[in-house]
FIPAZA-29657 format. One line per field, with one value per residue (C-alpha): residue in one letter; x negated, z, y negated. Coordinates in steps of 0.25 Angstrom, whole numbers, plus 2048, in hexadecimal, padded with zeros to 3 digits. Layout:
N
rest	A/...
east	X/...
up	Z/...
north	Y/...
This chain:
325
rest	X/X/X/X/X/X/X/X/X/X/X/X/X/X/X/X/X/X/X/X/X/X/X/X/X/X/X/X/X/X/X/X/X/X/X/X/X/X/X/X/X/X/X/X/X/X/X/X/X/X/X/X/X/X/X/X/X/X/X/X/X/X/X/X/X/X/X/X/X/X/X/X/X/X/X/X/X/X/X/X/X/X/X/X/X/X/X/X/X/X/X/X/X/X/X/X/X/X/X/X/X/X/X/X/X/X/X/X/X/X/X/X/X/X/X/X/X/X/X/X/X/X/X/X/X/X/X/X/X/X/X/X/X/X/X/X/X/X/X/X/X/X/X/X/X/X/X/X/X/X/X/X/X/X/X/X/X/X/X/X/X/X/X/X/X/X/X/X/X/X/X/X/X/X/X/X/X/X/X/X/X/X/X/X/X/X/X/X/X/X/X/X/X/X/X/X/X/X/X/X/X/X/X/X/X/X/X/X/X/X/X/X/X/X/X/X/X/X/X/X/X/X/X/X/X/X/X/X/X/X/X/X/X/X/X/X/X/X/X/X/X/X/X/X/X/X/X/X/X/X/X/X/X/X/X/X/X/X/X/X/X/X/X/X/X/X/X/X/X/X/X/X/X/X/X/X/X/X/X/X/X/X/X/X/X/X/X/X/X/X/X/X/X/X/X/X/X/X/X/X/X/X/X/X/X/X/X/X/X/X/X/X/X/X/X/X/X/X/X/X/X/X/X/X/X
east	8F9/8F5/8FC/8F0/8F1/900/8FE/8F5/8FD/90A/900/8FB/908/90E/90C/8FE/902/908/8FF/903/8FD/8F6/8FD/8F9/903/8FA/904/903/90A/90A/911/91C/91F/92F/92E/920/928/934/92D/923/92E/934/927/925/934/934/927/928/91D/914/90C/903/905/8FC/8FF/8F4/8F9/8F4/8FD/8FB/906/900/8F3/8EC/8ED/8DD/8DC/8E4/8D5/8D0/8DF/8DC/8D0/8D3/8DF/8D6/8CD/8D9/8DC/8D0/8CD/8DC/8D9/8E9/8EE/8FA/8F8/907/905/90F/911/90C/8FF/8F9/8FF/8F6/8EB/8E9/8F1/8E7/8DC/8E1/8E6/8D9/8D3/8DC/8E7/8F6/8FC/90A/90E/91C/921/91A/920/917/917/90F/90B/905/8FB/8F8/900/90B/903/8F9/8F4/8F5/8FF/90F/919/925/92A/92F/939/941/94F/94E/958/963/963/965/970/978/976/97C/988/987/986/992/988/97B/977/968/95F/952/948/93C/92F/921/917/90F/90C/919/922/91C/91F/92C/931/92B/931/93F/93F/935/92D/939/93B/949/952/95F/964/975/97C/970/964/958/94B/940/933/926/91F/913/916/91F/921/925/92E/934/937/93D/947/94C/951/956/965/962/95B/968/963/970/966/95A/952/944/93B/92D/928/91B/911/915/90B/90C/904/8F9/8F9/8FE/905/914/91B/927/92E/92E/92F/93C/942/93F/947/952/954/953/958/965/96A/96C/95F/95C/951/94C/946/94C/940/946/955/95B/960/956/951/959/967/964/966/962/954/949/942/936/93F/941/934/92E/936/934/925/927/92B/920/917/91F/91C/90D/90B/913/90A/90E/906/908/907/914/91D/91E/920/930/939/93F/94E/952/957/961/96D/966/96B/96D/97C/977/971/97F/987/97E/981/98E/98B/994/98F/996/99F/996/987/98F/98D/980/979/96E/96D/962/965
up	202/1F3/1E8/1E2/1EE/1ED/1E1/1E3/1EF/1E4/1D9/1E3/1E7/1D8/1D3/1CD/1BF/1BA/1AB/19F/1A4/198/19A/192/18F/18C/185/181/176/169/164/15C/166/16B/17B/17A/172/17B/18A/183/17E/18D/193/18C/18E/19D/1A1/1A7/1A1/196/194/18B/188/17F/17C/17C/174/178/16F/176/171/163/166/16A/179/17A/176/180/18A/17F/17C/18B/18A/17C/185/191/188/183/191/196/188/18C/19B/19F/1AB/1AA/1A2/19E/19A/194/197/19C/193/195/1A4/1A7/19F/1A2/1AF/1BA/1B1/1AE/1BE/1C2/1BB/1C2/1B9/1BD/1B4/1B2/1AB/1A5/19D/1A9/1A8/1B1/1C0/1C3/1D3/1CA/1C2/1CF/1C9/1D6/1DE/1D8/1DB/1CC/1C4/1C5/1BA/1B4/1B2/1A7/1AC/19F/1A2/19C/1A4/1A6/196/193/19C/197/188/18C/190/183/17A/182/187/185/188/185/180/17C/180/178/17D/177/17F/184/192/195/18E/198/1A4/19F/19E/1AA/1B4/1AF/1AD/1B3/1A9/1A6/198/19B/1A5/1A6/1A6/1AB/19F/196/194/192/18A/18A/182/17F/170/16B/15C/153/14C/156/15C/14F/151/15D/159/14A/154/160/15D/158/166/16C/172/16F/171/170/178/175/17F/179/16B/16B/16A/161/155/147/144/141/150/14A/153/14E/14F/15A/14E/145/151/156/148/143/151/14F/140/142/150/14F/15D/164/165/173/17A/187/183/17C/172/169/169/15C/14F/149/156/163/167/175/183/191/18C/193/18B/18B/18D/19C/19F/197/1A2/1AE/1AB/1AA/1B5/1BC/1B3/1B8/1C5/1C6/1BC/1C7/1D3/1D7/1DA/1D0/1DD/1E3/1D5/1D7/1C9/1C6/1BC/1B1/1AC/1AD/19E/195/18B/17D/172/163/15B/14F/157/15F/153/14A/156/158/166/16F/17C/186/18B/198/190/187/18E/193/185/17C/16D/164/155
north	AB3/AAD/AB2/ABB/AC2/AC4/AC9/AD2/AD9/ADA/AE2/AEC/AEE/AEF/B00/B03/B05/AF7/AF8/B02/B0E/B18/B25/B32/B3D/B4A/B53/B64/B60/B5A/B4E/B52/B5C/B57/B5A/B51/B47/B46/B45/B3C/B33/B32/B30/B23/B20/B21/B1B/B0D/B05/B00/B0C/B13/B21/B2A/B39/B45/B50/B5F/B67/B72/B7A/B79/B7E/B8B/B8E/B8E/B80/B79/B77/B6E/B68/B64/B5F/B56/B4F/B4E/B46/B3C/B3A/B37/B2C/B28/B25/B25/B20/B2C/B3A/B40/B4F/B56/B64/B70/B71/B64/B64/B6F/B6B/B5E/B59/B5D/B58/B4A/B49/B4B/B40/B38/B34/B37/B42/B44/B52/B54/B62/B6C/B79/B7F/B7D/B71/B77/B82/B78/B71/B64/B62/B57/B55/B45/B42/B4C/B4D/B4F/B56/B64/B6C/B77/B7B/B80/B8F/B96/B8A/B86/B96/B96/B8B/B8C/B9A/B93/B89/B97/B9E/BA8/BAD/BBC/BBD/BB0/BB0/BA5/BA3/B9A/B99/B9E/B92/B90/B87/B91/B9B/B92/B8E/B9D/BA1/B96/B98/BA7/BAC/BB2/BBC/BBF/BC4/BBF/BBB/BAC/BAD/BB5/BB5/BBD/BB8/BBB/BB0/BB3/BAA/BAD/BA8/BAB/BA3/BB3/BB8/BAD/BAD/BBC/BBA/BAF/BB7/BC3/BBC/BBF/BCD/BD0/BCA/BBC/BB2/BA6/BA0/B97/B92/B8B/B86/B8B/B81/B8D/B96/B99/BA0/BAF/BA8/BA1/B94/B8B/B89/B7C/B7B/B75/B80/B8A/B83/B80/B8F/B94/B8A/B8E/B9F/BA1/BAB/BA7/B99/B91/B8A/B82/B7E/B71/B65/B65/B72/B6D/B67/B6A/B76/B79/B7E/B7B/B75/B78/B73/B6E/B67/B59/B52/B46/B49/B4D/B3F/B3A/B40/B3E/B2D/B2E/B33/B2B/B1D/B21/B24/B18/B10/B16/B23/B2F/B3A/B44/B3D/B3F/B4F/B58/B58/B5D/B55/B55/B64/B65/B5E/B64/B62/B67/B67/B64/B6B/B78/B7A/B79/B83/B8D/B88/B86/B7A/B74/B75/B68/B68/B64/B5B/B50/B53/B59/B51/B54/B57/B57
């Protein structure tokens, strides 16, 4: 046998993908939005290889519900003028626009950030979709920042009311508005107005809650059906709150925002995503990397918010806590 032939035999043998693949990440976000930043950062981090990445924007969270079908279409047109040999999409409003639409033109799609049950959209073994789950912690962090605060009877848990707020409150409580989690009773609520979150913050202590925990607040608008900035909704909260502010992900945590808790981040899920994409660039099927979870959630919290409430961790997180100041 020559040598051409020899090598001829090696290179089929070597995976498909040995170039810089193009891959597309189709957020529903926006760029300065922090849990984009932080999962696109660790996507690039962990992939393995020279690649290209471009970014489609859909700000869904930003713009009236009724205009997410022509979003769609605008990001289905970037990614057919991008041609990508990979489409990242993160979380559940372009998952659900876009990810059967993009598979079926034959392109693998990887989705991070899902909320929603991916059996439900017809996502779980699919030929050409896999990807990673979003499952905030809501009942575990309520517990143990009960145990940071020495107790909490009654909490209050505030959401906006998108779509994934609705998910997330549903898969951990069931839909309930009031239940019990261990000692402490708890009230979850979803508003769509910035008044009226506003309202509900100002009388927290009066109505007896001891602490606060606040989910997403992307979607909120003004009287005049102005979408309102997560910045100013979650330094407003920070600045006027009359109990103990906590969060379920990593994004609200830091000095003029919440004090912390067992939050999940974008970093883990950036992650878990390269992962899948290092392996369907290197040749596996997207129908033999089944949906999974990514880290179950990290201690993060901020110095200068537990000292404002006069709160200590407790010797056991030490070791294990991150801080956001």
């Amino acid at each position: 046998m020559n040598l051409t032939k020899v090598l001829l035999i090696l290179l089929a043998l070597l995976p498909v993908r040995l170039w810089a693949a193009e891959i597309l990440v189709i957020s529903s976000y926006h760029p300065a939005n922090l849990w984009d930043q932080s999962y696109s950062a660790s996507l690039k981090e962990h992939l393995r290889g020279d690649h290209h990445i471009s970014h489609f924007y859909m700000d869904t969270k930003r713009q009236p519900r009724q205009e997410l079908d022509q979003i769609a279409e605008r990001a289905m047109n970037a990614y057919r003028r991008i041609k990508p040999d990979l489409v990242v999409l993160g979380d559940d409003n372009a998952i659900n626009a876009l990810a059967r639409r993009i598979a079926t033109e034959g392109t693998p799609v990887v989705f991070l950030g899902m909320n929603e049950n991916p059996r439900h959209k017809g996502l779980v073994g699919h030929p050409n979709i896999t990807g990673v789950l979003e499952r905030p912690l809501l009942k575990r962090n309520i517990s143990e920042m009960s145990q940071l605060m020495g107790g909490i009877d009654k909490a209050l848990v505030l959401f906006d009311k998108s779509e994934v707020s609705r998910t997330a409150i549903e898969d951990e409580f069931r839909s309930q508005a009031e239940q019990r989690v261990g000692h402490t009773q708890v009230n979850s609520q979803q508003i769509d107005d910035y008044q009226r979150w506003q309202e509900i913050v100002l009388t927290s202590r009066q109505r007896g809650y001891g602490a606060l925990f606040i989910g997403l607040y992307h979607t909120l608008v003004d009287e005049q059906g102005a979408h309102v900035s997560e910045q100013q909704v979650i330094e407003w909260t920070n600045q006027h709150s009359p109990v103990p502010l906590f969060s379920f992900w990593e994004f609200s945590v830091g000095k003029g925002r919440a004090i912390g808790g067992l939050v999940l981040n974008g970093h883990a899920q950036g992650e878990k995503a390269a992962e899948l994409v290092n392996a369907i660039l290197a040749g596996t099927s997207p129908s033999a990397l089944s949906p999974r979870a990514a880290l179950r959630g990290e201690y993060v919290f901020s110095r200068g918010e537990l000292a404002r409430w006069q709160l200590h961790l407790p010797p056991r997180w030490q070791s294990k806590a991150q801080w956001h100041d």
